[in-house]
N, C-alpha and C positions, 0 to 999 in steps of 0.2 A: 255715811256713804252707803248709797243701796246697790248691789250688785248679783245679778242670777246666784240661785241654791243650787242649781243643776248644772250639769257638764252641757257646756254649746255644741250644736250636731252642725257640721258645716261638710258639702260633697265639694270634691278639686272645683277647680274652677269657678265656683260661687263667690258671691262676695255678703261678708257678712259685717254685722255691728255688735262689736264685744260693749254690753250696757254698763255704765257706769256712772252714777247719779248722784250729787252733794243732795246732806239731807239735813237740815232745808235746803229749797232751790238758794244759789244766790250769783251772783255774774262771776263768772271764773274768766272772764276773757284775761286778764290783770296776774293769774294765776299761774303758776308752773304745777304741769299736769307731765307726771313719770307713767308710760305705761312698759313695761320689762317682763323678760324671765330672764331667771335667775340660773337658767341651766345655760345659757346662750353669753357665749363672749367676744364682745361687747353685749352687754345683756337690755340696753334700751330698742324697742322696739319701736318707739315714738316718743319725742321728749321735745315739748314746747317752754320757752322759759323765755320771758321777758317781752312777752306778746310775739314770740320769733319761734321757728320750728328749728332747732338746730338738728346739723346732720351728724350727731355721734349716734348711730342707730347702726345695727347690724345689718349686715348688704341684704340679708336673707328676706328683708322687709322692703328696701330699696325701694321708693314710688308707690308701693301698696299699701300705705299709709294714709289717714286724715282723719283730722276732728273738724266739728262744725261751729263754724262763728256763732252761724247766729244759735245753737245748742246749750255755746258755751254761754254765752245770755244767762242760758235760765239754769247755769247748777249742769248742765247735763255734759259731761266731758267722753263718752265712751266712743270708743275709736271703731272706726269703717276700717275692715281689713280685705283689700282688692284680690282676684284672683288667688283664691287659696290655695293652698298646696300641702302635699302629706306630711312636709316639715314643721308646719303651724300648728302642730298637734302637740299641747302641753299646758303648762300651766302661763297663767297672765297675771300681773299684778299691776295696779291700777291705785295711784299714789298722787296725793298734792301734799308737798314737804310744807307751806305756809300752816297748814291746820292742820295737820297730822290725821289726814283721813285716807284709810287705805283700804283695799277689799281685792279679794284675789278672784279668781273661775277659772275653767280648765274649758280648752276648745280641742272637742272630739272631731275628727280627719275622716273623713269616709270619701270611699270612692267605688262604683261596683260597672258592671257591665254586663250586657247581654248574654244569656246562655246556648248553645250551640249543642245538639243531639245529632249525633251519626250511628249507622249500623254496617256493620262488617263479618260477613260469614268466613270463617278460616276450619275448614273441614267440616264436622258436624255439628259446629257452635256455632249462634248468633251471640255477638256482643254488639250492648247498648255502651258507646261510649258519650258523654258529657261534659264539655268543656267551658271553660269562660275566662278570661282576661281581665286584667286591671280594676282589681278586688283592693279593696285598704280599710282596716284592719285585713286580715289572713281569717274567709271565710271556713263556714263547714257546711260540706256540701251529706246530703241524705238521699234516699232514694224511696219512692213511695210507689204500692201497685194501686190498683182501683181501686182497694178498696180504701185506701189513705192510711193503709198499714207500711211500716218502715219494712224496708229488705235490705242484707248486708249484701253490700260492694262486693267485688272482686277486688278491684284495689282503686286505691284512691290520693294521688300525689298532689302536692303544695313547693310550687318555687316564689322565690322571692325574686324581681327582677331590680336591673341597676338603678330603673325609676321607683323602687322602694313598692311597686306594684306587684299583687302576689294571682299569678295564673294558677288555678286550680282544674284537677281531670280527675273522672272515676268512669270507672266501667261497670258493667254486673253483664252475668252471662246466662243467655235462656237455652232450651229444650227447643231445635226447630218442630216444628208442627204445629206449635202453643200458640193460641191468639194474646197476646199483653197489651196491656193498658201504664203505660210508666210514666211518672215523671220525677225529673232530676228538679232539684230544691239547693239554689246555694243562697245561703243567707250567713248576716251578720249581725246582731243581737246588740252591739258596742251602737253601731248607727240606725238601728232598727228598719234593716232592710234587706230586701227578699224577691228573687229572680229564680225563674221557674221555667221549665222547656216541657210540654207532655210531647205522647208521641202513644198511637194507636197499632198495632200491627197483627191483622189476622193470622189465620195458619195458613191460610192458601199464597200470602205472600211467598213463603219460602220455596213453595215452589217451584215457584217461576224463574225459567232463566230471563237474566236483567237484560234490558239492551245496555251495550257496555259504555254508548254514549248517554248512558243516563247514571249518573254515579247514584246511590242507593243514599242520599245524604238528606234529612230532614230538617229544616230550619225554621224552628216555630217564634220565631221573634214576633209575630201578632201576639202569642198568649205573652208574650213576655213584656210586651207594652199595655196589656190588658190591664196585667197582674202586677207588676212591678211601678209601674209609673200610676198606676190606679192609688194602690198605696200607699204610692209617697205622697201623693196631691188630696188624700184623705185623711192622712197621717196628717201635713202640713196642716190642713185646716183644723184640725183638732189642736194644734199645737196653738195658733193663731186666736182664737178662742180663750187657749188659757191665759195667753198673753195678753188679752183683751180683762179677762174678768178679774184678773190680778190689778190691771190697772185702777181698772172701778174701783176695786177693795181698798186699793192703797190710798185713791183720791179721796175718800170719805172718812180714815182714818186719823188725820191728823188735823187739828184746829189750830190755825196759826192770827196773827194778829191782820187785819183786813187788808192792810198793805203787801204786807205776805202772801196772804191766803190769797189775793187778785193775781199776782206776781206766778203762785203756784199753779193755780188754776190755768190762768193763759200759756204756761209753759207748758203744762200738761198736757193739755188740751192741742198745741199744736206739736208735740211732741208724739200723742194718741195721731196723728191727722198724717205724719211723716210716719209711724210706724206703719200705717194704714198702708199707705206708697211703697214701702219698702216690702211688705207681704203681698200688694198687689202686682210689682213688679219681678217678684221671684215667680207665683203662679205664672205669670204670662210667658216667663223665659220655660220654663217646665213645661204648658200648655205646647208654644210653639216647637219646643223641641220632641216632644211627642206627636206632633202631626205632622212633621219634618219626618221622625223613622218610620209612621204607619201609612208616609205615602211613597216612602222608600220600596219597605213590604209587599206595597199594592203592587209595586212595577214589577218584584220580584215575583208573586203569584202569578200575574197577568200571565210574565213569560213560561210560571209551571205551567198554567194551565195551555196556551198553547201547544207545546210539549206534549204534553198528555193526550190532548186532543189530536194530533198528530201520530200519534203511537198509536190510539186506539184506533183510528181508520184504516194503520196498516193492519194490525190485527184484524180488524173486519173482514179487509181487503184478501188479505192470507185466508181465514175461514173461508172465505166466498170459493178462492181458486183451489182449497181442498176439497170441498164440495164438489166442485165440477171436476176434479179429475174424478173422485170418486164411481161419479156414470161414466165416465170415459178407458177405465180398465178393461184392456181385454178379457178374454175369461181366461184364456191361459194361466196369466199373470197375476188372477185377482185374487187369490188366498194372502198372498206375501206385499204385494202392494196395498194389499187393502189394509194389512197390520200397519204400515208404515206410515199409514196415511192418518190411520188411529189413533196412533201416536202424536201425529203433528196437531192432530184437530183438538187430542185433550190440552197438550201444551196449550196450545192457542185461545183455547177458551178460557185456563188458568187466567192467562195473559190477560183477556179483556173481561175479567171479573175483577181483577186487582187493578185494571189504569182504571175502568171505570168506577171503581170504589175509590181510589188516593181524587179522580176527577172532581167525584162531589164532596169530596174534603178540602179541596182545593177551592169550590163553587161556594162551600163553605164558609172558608177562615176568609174570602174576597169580602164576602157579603157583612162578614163582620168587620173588617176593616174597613171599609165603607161607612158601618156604623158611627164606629168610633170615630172616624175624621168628622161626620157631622156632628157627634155631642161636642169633641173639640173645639172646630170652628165656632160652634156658640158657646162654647164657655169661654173663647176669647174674644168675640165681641165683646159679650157682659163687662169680661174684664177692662178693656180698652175703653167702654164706657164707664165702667168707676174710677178706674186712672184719671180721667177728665175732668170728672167733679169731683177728686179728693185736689189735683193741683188747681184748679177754681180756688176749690176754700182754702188750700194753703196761701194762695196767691193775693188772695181778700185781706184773711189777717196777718200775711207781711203788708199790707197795706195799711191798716188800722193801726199797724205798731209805729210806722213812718210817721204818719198822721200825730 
């Protein structure tokens, strides 16, 4: 029986295939295939016996279950597990009682979410606070300045919610007048993944008073589908590769009798062709859900930037009519009015030095998410074009096997 060395990485809602392989290939359809854990009672997760799927299986699996006929053909018995969940996370064991072939794996539960960065001044303090939602395993969040040196938190809390989901928050507290460079880092090391928020803030920020219809809230979800969805779609292709070159290795290893070795070969082969589809069709759902939140993103800058642009005209607006009272002072009045006025002009130029700097940060993160929606877009063409010619050739050689 061949079965993964490694712990299965699977995020909620995915659907995966726990691999499970007689060795030699040989038709299991005739077969009773147990697959269980042992911690779960009822402990079958799926249990076919007498060419029938019977239902003494635990509710916890209920419909998210299946093996494939034509799979089970060639030796290959490892079950499709639908819409996963944080409760799927354990061990699996993977049994045919006629030949006493059994082999176990363990399937790792991940789940993570977007990070969120706010700033809140409470007398002479600015605090960076950083939050983010529906984590699984229970991340650790770190904090880094520019120079990608760690800084300690102020504090940093972890609840567990009744969906088994762990929300995580940390703060750190700066010196106003300080220009900073931060960002918050929560990762998970168990599922090998990592969501990131920066966040830029001069010194002349702080001293602007805000318009109160503008809450002081930053939300860099661009970098965080830069960064986070970058690496899991880089990650996955690395993983995919290995799963590829493993196969090569193993198809060249074994010399079986010519009737065998055809037998292996063809099964492999369209087995290599189905895992092909099944990695092709995870990119695409990743692809399209990542051009789904970065055209989310874009509507949400569009409207900062409006906003912004908005704000700075009144500012303009404002300097222009402090200017003209300014000639307009009597001279009686013009020592003490003209302080007042001084007053307002530096405020106001504070004012449109900071919308006009968050503007082209704004002009900024647009123009890269722009980017990124068109490498998307074609990296899901491509894909939707090899989806076509792997179900071609799948569809060929269930024809040849008919044949």
């Amino acid at each position: 029986m061949i079965g993964p060395t490694d712990p299965l990485v699977a995020m909620t809602g995915d659907n995966i295939i726990l691999p499970c392989q007689l060795d030699p290939a040989r038709d299991a359809v005739d077969l009773t295939v147990e697959w269980s854990r042992r911690d779960l009672k009822p402990r079958f997760v799926h249990l076919k016996r007498d060419d029938a799927e019977l239902v003494t299986q635990n509710t916890l699996y209920s419909r998210r279950t299946s093996l494939s006929v034509n799979k089970l053909k060639c030796g290959d018995i490892s079950l499709k597990l639908s819409k996963v969940q944080v409760s799927d996370a354990g061990m699996y064991n993977c049994l045919v009682p006629e030949i006493g072939a059994e082999t176990g794996m363990e399937l790792v539960v991940g789940s993570v979410s977007s990070v969120v960065m706010e700033i809140s001044k409470v007398k002479n303090e600015i605090f960076f606070k950083c939050k983010s939602n529906g984590w699984y395993p229970e991340p650790h969040v770190i904090w880094l300045n520019s120079q990608g040196n760690q800084i300690t938190a102020e504090s940093t809390n972890s609840a567990k919610g009744s969906d088994g989901l762990y929300t995580v928050s940390s703060t750190v507290t700066v010196n106003k007048r300080q220009t900073y460079s931060l960002t918050c880092r929560v990762q998970q090391k168990n599922i090998n993944q990592t969501e990131e928020a920066h966040i830029h803030v001069s010194g002349d920020f702080y001293l602007v008073q805000c318009n109160p219809a503008v809450p002081i809230t930053i939300n860099l979800a661009v970098c965080l589908i830069l960064i986070g969805t970058t690496v899991l779609l880089i990650w996955k292709c690395g993983q995919n590769k290995t799963k590829i070159s493993k196969h090569d290795e193993d198809e060249n290893k074994q010399h079986q009798t010519e009737k065998e070795g055809k037998l292996q070969r063809e099964c492999e082969e369209k087995k290599r062709l189905e895992e092909e589809l099944q990695i092709n069709e995870e990119d695409l759902k990743h692809v399209r859900q990542t051009i789904e939140k970065v055209m989310e993103q874009k509507t949400f800058l569009k409207n900062q930037r409006e906003k912004l642009h908005k704000l700075l005209q009144e500012d303009k607006a404002g300097m222009k009519e402090v200017m003209k009272k300014e000639k307009e002072i009597p001279i009686l009045d013009k020592e003490k009015k003209m302080n007042k006025l001084v007053d307002k002009k530096t405020d106001l130029g504070k004012r449109i030095e900071v919308h006009d700097e968050l503007l082209k940060m704004t002009e900024e993160l647009m123009e890269g998410t722009e980017n990124i929606i068109i490498q998307m877009t074609e990296r899901k063409g491509k894909l939707e074009i090899d989806k076509e010619q792997i179900i071609k050739r799948l569809r060929e050689k269930q024809k040849h096997e008919r044949d």
